[in-house]
C-alpha positions in Angstrom: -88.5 -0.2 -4.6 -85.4 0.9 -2.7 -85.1 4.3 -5.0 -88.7 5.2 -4.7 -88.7 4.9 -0.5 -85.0 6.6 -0.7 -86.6 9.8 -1.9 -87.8 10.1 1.2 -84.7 11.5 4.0 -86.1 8.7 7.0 -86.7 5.8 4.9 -83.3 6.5 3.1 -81.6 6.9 7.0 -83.2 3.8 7.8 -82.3 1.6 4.7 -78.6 3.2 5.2 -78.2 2.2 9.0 -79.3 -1.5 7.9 -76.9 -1.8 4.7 -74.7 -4.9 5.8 -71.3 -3.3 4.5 -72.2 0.3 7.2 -73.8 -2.6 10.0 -70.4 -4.4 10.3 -68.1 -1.6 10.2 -70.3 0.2 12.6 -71.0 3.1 10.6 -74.4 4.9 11.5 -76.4 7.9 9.3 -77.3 10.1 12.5 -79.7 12.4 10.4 -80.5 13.9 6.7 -81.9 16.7 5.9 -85.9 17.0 5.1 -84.1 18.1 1.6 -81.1 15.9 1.5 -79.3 19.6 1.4 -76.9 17.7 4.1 -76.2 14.1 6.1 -73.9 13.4 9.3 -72.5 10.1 9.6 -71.0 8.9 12.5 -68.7 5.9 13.4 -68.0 4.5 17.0 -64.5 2.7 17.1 -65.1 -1.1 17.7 -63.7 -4.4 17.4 -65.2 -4.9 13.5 -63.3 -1.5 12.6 -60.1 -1.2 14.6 -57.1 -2.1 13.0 -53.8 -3.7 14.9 -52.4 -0.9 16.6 -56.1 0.1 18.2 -57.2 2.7 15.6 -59.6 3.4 13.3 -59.2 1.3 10.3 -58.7 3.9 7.4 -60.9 1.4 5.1 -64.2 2.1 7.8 -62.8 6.0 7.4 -63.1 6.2 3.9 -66.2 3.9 3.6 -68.2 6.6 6.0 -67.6 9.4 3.9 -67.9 6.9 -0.1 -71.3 7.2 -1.0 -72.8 10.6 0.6 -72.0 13.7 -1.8 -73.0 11.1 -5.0 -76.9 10.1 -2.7 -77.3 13.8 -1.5 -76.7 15.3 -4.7 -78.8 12.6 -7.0 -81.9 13.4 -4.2 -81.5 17.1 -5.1 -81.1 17.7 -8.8 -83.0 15.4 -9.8 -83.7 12.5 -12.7 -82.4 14.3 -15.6 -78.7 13.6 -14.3 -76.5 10.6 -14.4 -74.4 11.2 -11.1 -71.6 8.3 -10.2 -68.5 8.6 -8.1 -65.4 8.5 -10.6 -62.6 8.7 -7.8 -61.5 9.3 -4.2 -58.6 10.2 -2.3 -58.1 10.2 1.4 -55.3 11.8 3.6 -55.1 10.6 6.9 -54.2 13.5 9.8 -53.9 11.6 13.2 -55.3 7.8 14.6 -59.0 7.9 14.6 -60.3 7.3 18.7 -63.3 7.1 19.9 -66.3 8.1 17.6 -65.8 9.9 14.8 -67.9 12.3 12.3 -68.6 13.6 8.9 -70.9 16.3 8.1 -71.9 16.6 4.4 -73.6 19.5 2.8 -74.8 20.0 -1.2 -75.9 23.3 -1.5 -78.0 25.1 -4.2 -74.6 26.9 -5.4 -73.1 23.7 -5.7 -76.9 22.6 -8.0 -76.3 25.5 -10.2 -72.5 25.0 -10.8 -73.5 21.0 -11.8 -76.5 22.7 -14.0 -74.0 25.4 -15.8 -71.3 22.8 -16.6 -73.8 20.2 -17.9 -75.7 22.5 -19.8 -74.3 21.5 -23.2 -74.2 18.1 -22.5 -70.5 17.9 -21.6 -69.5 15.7 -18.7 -68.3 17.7 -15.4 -65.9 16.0 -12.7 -66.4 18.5 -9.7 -64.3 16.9 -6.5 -66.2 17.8 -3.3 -64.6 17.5 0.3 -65.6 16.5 3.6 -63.2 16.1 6.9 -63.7 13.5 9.0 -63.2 14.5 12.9 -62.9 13.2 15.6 -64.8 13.9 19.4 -62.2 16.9 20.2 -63.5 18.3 16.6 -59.8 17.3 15.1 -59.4 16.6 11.7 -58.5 12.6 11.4 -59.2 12.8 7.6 -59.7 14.4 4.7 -61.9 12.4 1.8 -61.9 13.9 -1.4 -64.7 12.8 -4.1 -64.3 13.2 -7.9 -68.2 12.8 -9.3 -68.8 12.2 -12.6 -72.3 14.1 -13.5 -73.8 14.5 -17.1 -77.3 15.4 -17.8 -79.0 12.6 -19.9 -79.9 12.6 -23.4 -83.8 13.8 -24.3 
């Protein structure tokens, strides 16, 4: 049931912004695109993610930015693809205050790169970026995503 209402951008906000792991580290899907072409997640700094020193726990950093390019880019190409996360890296900048932001954007140049490389059935890793800033617009941290995408068999 969950797949066929996330096809549609609101109903996929909405089940996001309920998920219990987002809920209690006080992450929150601000919008999506009518065409999933891009999401902006936001994160407030609060007791449930703040580590010791006062900071944004790098754990609630990287879990705003896991799941996005992998849910944006199954909503755009389509059925015919198997599209998982394979890896991740994250390089922390400065101490997350305050809220912070990550804007994610899948565009139809990315689609046809994904389409070329899985054209023959081979498996393509692309790694896809996104910078997680903070209210000044300073980079706190960079997430890098390794996908694994194939096209299924017929």
């Amino acid at each position: 049931m969950f797949q066929t209402l996330a096809k549609k951008p609101e109903w996929f906000r909405r089940f996001v912004n309920v998920w219990p792991p987002f809920v209690g580290a006080g992450i929150h899907l601000e919008k999506v695109a009518p065409d999933f072409t891009s999401a902006t997640v936001a994160m407030k700094l609060k007791m449930t993610n703040k580590n010791y020193v006062g900071v944004h726990f790098g754990g609630s950093l990287y879990s705003m930015a896991d799941p996005f390019f992998m849910l944006l880019i199954m909503n755009r190409i389509g059925k015919g693809y198997i599209v998982w996360d394979k890896s991740a890296d994250i390089e922390f900048k400065k101490p997350g205050r305050g809220t912070v932001r990550a804007h994610f954007e899948v565009t139809d140049e990315m689609l046809d790169d994904i389409r070329q490389k899985t054209a023959n059935g081979e498996k393509y890793l692309p790694v896809y970026s996104v910078d997680i800033m903070d209210e000044e617009g300073d980079v706190v941290a960079t997430v890098k995503k390794t996908l694994y995408i194939k096209r299924k068999s017929d």
